[in-house]
Backbone as XML, in Angstrom:
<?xml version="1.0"?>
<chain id="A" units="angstrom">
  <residue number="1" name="UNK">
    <atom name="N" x="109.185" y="85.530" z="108.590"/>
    <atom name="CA" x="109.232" y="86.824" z="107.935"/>
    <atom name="C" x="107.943" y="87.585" z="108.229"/>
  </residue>
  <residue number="2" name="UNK">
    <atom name="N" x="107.587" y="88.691" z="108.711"/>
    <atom name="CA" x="106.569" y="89.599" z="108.797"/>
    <atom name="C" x="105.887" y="89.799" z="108.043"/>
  </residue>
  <residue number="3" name="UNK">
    <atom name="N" x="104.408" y="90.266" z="108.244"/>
    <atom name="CA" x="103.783" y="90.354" z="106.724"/>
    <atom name="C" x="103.724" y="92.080" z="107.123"/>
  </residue>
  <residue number="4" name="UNK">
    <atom name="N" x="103.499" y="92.344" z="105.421"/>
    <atom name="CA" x="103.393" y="93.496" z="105.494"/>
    <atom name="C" x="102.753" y="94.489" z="106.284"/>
  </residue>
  <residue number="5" name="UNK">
    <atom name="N" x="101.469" y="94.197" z="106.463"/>
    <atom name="CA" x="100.705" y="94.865" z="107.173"/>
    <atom name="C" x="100.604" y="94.661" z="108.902"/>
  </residue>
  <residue number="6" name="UNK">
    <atom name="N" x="101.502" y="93.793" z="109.149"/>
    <atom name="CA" x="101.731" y="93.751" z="111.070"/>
    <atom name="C" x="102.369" y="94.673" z="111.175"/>
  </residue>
  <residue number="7" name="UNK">
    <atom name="N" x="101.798" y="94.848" z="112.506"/>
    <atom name="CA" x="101.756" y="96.524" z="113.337"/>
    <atom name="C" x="103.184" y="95.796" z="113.776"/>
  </residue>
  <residue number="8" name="UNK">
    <atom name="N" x="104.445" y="96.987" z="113.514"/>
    <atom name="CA" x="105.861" y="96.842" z="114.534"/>
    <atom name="C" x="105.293" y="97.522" z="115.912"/>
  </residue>
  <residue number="9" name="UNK">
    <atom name="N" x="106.551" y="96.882" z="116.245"/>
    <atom name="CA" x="106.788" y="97.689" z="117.600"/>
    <atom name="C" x="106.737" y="99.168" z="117.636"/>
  </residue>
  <residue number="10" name="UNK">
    <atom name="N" x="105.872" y="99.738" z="118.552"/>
    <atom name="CA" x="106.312" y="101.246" z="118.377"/>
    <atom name="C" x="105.296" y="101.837" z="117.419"/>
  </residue>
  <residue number="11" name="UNK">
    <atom name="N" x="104.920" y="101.201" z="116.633"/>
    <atom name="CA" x="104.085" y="101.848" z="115.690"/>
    <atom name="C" x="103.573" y="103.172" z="115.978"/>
  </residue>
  <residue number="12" name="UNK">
    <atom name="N" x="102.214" y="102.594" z="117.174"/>
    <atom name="CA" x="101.252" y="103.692" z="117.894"/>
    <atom name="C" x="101.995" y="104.736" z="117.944"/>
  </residue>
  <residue number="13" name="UNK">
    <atom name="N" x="102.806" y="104.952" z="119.116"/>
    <atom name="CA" x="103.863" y="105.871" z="119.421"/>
    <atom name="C" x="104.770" y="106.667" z="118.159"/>
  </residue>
  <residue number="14" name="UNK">
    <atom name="N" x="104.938" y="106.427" z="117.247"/>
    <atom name="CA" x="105.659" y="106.790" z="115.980"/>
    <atom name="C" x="104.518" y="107.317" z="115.596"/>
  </residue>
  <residue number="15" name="UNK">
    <atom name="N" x="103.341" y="107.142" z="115.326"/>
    <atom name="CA" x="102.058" y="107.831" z="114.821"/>
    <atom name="C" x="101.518" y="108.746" z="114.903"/>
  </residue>
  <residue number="16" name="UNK">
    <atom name="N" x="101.384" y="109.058" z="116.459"/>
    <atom name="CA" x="101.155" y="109.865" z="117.547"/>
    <atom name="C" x="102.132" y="110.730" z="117.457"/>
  </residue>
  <residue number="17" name="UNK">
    <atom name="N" x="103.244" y="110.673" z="117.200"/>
    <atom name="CA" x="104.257" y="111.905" z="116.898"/>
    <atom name="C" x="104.126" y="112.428" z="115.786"/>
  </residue>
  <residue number="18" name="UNK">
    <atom name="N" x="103.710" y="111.304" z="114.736"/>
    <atom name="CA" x="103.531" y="112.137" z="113.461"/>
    <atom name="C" x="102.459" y="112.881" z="113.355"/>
  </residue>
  <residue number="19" name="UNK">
    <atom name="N" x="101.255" y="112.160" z="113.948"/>
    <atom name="CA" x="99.819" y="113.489" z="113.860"/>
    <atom name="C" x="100.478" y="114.791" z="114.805"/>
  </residue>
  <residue number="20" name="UNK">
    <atom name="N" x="100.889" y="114.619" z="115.462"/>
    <atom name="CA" x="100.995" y="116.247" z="116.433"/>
    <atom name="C" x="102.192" y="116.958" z="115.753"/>
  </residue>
  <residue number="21" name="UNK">
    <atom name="N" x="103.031" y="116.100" z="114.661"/>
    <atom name="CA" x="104.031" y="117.069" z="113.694"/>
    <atom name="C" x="103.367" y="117.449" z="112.413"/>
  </residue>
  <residue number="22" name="UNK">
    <atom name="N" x="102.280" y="116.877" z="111.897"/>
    <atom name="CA" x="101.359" y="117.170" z="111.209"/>
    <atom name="C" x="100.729" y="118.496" z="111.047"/>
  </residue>
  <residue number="23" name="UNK">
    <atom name="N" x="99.839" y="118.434" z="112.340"/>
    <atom name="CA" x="98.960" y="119.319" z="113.121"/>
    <atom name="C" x="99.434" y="120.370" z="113.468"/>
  </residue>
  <residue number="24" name="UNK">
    <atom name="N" x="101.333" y="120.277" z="113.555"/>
    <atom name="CA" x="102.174" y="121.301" z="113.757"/>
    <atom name="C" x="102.550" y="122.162" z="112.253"/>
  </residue>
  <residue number="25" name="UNK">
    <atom name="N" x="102.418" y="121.059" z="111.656"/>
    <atom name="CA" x="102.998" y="121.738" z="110.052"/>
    <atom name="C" x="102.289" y="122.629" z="109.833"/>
  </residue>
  <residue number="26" name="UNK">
    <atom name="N" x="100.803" y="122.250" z="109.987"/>
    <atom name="CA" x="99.531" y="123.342" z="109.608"/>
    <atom name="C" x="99.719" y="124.810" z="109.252"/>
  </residue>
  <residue number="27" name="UNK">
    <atom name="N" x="100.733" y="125.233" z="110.387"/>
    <atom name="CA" x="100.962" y="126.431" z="110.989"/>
    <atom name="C" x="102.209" y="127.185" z="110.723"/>
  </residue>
  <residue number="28" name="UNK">
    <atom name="N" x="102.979" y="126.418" z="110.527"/>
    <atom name="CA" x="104.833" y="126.462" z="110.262"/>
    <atom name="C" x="105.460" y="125.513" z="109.448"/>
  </residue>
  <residue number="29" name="UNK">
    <atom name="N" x="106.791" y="125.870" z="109.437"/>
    <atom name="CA" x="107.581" y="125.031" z="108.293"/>
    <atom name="C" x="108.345" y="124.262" z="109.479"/>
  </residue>
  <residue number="30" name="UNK">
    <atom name="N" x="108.708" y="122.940" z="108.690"/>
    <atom name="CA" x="109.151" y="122.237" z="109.369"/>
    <atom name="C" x="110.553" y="122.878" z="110.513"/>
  </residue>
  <residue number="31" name="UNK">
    <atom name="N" x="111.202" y="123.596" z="109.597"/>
    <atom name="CA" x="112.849" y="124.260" z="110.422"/>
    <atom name="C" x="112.177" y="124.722" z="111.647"/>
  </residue>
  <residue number="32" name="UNK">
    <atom name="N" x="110.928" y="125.274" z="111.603"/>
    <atom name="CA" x="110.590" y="126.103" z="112.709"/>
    <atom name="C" x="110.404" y="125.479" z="114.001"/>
  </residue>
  <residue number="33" name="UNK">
    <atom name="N" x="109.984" y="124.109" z="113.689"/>
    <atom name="CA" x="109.160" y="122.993" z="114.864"/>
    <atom name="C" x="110.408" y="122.787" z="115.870"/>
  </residue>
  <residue number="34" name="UNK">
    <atom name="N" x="109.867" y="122.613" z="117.300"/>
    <atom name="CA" x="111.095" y="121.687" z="117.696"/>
    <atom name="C" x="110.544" y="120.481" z="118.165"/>
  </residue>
  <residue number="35" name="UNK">
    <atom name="N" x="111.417" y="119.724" z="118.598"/>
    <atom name="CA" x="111.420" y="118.137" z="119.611"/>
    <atom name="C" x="110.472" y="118.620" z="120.891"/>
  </residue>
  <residue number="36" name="UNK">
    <atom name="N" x="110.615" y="119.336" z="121.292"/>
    <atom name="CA" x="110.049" y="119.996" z="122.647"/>
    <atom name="C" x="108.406" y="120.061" z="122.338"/>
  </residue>
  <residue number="37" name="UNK">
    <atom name="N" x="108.294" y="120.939" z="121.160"/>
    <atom name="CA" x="107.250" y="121.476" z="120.973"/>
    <atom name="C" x="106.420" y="120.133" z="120.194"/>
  </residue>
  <residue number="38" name="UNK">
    <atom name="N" x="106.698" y="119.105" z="119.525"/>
    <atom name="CA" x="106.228" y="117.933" z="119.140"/>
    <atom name="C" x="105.785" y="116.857" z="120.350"/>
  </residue>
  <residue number="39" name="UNK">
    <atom name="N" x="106.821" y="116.922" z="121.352"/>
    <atom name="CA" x="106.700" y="115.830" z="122.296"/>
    <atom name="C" x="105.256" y="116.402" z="123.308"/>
  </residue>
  <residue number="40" name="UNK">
    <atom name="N" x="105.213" y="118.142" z="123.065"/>
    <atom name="CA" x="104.573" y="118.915" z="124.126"/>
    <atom name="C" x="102.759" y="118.196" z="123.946"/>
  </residue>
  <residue number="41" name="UNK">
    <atom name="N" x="103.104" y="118.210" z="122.329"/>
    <atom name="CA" x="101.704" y="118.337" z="121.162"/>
    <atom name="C" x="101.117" y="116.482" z="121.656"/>
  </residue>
  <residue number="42" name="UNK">
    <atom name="N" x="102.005" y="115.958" z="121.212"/>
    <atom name="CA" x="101.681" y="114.321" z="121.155"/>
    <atom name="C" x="101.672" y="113.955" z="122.764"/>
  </residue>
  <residue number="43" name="UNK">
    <atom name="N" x="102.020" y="114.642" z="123.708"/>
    <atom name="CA" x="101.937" y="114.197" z="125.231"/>
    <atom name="C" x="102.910" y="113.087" z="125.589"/>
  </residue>
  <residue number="44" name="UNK">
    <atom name="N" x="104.114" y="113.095" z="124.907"/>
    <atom name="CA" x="105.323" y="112.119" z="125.201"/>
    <atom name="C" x="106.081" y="112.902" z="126.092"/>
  </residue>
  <residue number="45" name="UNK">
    <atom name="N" x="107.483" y="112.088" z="126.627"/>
    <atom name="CA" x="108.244" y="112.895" z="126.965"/>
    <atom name="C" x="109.675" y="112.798" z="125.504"/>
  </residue>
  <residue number="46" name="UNK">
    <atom name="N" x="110.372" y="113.445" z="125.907"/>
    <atom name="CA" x="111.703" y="113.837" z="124.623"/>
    <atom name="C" x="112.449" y="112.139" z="124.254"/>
  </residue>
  <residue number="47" name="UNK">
    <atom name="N" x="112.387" y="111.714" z="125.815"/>
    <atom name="CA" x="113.095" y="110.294" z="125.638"/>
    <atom name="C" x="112.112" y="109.230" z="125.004"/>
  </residue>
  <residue number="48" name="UNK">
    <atom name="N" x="110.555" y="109.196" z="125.149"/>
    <atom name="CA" x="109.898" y="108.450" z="124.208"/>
    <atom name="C" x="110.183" y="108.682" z="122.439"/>
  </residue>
  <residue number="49" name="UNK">
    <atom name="N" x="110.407" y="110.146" z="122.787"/>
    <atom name="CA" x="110.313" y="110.906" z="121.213"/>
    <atom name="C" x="112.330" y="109.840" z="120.428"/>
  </residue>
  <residue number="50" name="UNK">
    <atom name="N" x="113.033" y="110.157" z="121.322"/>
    <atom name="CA" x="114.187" y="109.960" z="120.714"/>
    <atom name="C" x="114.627" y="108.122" z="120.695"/>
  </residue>
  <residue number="51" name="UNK">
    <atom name="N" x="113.551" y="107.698" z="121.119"/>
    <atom name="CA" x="113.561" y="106.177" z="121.553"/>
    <atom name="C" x="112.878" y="105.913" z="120.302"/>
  </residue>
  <residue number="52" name="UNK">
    <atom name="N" x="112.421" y="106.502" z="119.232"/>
    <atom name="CA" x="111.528" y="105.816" z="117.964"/>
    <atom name="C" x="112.916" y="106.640" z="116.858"/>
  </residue>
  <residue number="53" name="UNK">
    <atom name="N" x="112.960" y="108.256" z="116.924"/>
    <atom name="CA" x="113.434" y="108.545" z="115.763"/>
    <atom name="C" x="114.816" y="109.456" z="116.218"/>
  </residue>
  <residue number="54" name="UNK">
    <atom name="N" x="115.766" y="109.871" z="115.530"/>
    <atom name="CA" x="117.056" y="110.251" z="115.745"/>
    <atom name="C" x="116.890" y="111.658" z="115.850"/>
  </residue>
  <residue number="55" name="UNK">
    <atom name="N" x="116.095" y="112.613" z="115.551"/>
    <atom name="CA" x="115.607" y="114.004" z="114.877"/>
    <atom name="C" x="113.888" y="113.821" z="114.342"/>
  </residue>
  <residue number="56" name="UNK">
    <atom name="N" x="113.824" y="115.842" z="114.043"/>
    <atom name="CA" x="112.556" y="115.490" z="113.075"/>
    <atom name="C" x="112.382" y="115.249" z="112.237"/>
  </residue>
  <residue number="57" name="UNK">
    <atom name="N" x="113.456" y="115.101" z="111.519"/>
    <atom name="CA" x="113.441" y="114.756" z="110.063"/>
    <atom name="C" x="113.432" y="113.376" z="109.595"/>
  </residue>
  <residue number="58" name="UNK">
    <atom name="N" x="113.921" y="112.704" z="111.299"/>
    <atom name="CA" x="113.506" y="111.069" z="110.604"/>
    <atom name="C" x="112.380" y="110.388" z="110.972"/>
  </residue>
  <residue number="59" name="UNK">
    <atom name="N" x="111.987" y="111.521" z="111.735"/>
    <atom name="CA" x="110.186" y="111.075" z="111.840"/>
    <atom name="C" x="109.461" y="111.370" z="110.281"/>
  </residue>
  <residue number="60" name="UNK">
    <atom name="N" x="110.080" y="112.618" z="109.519"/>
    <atom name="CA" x="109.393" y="112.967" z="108.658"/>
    <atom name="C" x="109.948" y="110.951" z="107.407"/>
  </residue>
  <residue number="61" name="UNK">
    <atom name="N" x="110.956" y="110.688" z="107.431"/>
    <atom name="CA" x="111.664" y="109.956" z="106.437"/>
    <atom name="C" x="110.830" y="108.581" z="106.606"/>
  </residue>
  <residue number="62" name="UNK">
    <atom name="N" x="110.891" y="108.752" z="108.525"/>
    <atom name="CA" x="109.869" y="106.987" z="108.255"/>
    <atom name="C" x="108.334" y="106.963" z="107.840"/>
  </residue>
  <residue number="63" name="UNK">
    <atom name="N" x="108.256" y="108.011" z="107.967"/>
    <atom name="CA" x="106.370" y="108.472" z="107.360"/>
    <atom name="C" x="106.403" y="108.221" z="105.562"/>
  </residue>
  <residue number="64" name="UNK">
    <atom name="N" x="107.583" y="108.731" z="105.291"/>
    <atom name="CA" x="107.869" y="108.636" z="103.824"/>
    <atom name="C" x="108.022" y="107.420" z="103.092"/>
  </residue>
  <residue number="65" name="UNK">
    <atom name="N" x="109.232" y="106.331" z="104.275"/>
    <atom name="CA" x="109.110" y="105.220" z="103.622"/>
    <atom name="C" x="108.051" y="104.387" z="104.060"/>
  </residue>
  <residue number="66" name="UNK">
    <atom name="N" x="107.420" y="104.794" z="105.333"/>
    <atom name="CA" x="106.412" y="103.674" z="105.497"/>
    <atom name="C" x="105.225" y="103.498" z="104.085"/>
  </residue>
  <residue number="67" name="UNK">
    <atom name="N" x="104.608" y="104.943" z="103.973"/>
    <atom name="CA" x="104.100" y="105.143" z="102.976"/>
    <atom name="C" x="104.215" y="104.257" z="101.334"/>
  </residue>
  <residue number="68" name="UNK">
    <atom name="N" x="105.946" y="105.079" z="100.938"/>
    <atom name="CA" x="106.117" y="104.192" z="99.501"/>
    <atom name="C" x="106.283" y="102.632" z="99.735"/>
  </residue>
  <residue number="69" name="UNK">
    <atom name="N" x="106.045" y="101.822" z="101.199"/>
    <atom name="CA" x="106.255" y="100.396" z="100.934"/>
    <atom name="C" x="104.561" y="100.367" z="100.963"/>
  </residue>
  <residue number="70" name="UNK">
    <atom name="N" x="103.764" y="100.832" z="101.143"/>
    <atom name="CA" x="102.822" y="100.402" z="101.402"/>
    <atom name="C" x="101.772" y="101.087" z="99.891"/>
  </residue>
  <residue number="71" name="UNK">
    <atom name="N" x="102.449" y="102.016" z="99.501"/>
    <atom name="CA" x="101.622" y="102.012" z="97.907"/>
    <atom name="C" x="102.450" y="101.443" z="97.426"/>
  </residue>
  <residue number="72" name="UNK">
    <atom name="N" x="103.491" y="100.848" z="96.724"/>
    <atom name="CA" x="104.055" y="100.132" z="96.072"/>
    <atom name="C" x="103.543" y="98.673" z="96.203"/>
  </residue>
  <residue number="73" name="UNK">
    <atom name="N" x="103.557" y="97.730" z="97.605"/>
    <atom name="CA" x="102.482" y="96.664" z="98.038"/>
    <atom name="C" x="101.355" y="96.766" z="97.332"/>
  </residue>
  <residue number="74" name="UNK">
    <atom name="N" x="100.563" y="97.909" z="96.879"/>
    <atom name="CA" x="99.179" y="97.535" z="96.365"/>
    <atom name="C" x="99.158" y="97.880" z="95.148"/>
  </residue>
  <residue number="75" name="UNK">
    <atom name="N" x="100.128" y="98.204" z="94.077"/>
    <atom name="CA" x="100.293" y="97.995" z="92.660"/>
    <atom name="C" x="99.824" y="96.674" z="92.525"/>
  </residue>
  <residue number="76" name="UNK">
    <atom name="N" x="99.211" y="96.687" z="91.512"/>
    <atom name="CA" x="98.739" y="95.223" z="91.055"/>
    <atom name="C" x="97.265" y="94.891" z="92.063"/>
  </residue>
  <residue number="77" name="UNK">
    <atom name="N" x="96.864" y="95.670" z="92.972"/>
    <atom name="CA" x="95.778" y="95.031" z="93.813"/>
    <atom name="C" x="94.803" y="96.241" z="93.769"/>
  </residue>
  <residue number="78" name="UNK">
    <atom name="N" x="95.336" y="97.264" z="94.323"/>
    <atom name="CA" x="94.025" y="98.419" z="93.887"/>
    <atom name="C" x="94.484" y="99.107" z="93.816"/>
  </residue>
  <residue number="79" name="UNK">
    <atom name="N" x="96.196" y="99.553" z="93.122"/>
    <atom name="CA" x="96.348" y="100.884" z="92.229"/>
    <atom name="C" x="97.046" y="100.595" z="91.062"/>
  </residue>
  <residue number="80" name="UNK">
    <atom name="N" x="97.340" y="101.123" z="90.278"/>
    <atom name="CA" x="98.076" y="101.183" z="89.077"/>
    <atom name="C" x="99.025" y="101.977" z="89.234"/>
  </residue>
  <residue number="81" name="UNK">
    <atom name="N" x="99.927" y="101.526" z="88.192"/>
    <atom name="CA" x="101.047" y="102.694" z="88.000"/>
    <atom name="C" x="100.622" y="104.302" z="87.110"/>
  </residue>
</chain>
């Protein structure tokens, strides 16, 4: 079984899309962004981009759940409810 904190596959690459959709938000709302203009930002091509997530919105969803598994993991260790 994996421990929590090992790097998956892909990680880097999933990351790297999220800082340059980030960096994109800055500026615009998400509807506005495209795949093009994310892959342009992070220096992928479209098929790296669609080889991690289905759309942008499930780049935005795995940022979301990566997140709540990883504050939920540290209840009880260095956060509280």
């Amino acid at each position: 079984m994996p421990h929590l904190y090992d790097i998956p596959a892909g990680y880097e690459t999933r990351m790297r899309i999220l800082k340059a959709l980030s960096e994109m938000l800055r500026n615009q709302p998400l509807e506005a962004v495209t795949v093009s203009e994310i892959c342009a930002q992070a220096d992928l091509s479209r098929t790296s981009f669609y080889r991690h997530f289905v759309d942008k919105y499930g780049a935005v969803n795995w940022y979301n759940q990566l997140f709540d598994q990883r504050s939920l993991a540290q209840i009880g260790r260095s956060m509280t409810w």
